[in-house]
C-alpha positions, 0 to 999 in steps of 0.5 A: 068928497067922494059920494057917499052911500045913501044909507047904511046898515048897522049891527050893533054889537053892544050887547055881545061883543060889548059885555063880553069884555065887562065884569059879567052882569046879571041876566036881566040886565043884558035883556033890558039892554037888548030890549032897549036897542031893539026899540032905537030902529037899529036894524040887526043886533048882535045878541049872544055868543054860543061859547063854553062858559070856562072861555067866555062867561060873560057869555054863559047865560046865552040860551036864558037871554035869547028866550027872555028879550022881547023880539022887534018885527024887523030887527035881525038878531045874531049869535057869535059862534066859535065852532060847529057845536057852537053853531048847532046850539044857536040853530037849535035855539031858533037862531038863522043868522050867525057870525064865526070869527078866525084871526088873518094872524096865526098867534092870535089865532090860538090865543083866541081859539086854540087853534092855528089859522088854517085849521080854523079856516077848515072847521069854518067850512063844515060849520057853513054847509051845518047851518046852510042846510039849516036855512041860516046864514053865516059871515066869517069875520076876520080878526086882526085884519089891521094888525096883531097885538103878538105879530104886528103888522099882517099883510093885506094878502093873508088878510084877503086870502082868509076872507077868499077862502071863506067865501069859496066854502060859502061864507054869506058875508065877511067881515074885517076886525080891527082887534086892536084899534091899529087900522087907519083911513089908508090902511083901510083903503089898502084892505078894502081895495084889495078885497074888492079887486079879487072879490068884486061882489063879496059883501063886506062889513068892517069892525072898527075900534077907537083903540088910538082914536081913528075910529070915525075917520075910518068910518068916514074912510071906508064911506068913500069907498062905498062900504055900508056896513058896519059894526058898532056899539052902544056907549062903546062898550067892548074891546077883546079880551085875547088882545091887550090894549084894544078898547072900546068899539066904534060908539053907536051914538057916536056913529049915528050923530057923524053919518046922518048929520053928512045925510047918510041915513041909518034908520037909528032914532039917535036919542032912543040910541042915547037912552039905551047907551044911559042903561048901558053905561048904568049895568056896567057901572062905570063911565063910557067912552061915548062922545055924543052920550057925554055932549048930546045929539044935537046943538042947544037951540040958540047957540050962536056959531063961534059962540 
């Protein structure tokens, strides 16, 4: 096996990207749920997402969240941000850390942000320099980087050439999401050896979903190429709502058990992780589709192998 990174960084995107695709739930319980997670040791979180409440509202109480959670010295918390409004509502709010999110693929593009690709890719642009001026960060994520629920396959070029324009107009990171569960272990060594060979020393995240069940063996995957960081979510809450089909995200727990049991540290107290998944799967009220939440973290003591 090829080496593997000493540790790695997880942002957990339950509380956004998770709930964002539930029936909505009331504002104490997404702040109980924040404030759970800020207590695991995961290191950055994906709080709120700054959009219009006609589009998204899952997502129309963000200012009341963000005031209300208990902020953890150490953790970084983020906002989902569609556009430059969306951008000066979080820096108004206190927030120096954000994502924006554009589709590698045209179609889904519009159906997620009304908008064609390149005209995302330019109003990206001006959203960056706003929030560099205002001291924050930026990392433009880009959607259907494995496949398109509407186009199908999306080539590696667009997919790379969307990230490398974003990072010439300033993008401090990119990320690649698997919208719809398509990516598998050789489809994310493709995208990430193309990236790499024309931008060497960007930072790169990867979202993964378990759409079709290849979740962790594309985690395991873009270990070995020495990616170390990576987007999860508690109990595997989520999916996207613009995109038919795609369940839940890669599960946190289920994350954290794989990776430290293979010595690839993550800084995350897994049962604290478990707890918060327990709150989770009750304010949403239904079972998720965690692994680890279901077995538990660990081997009973006494169990005999082959038992």
């Amino acid at each position: 096996m090829s080496d593997l990174p000493d540790r790695i960084s997880v942002r957990e995107v339950g509380p956004r990207d998770g709930l964002q695709n539930e029936a909505p739930v009331p504002t104490e319980a997404k702040v109980a749920l924040i404030d759970a997670l800020s207590r695991t040791g995961v290191g950055r979180i994906e709080a709120v997402s700054f959009v219009h409440p006609a589009a998204i509202p899952q997502m129309a109480d963000a200012d009341e969240v963000w005031s209300r959670i208990d902020r953890v010295d150490g953790v970084r918390y983020s906002a989902l941000v569609p556009n430059l409004k969306g951008a000066q509502r979080a820096l108004a709010v206190g927030f120096d850390e954000m994502e924006v999110v554009v589709s590698a693929s045209d179609t889904h593009n519009r159906k997620n942000i009304n908008r064609s690709t390149d005209e995302s890719i330019d109003a990206i642009s001006e959203l960056i320099s706003t929030a560099h001026l205002a001291g924050a960060t930026v990392q433009v994520i880009v959607s259907t980087a494995f496949g398109c629920p509407y186009e199908g396959e999306v080539p590696e070029s667009r997919v790379v050439a969307v990230a490398g324009r974003a990072l010439r107009d300033g993008a401090d990171s990119v990320s690649f999401g698997d919208t719809t569960g398509m990516a598998t272990p050789t489809r994310v060594t493709r995208l990430v050896g193309e990236l790499r060979s024309a931008y060497p020393d960007a930072p790169v995240n990867l979202h993964f979903h378990n759409t079709r069940g290849t979740g962790m063996a594309n985690v395991l995957a873009a270990l070995q190429l020495g990616v170390a960081d990576f987007d999860s979510s508690v109990g595997g809450l989520g999916g996207c709502p613009y995109a038919p089909g795609a369940t839940g995200n890669v599960c946190t727990e289920d994350l954290v058990h794989m990776v430290e049991d293979m010595g690839v540290a993550t800084g995350i107290d897994l049962d604290a992780m478990v707890d918060a998944a327990r709150t989770a799967e009750q304010l949403v009220g239904r079972t998720l589709p965690s692994q680890v939440l279901r077995a538990g973290p660990r081997i009973p003591s006494g169990t005999r192998a082959g038992a």
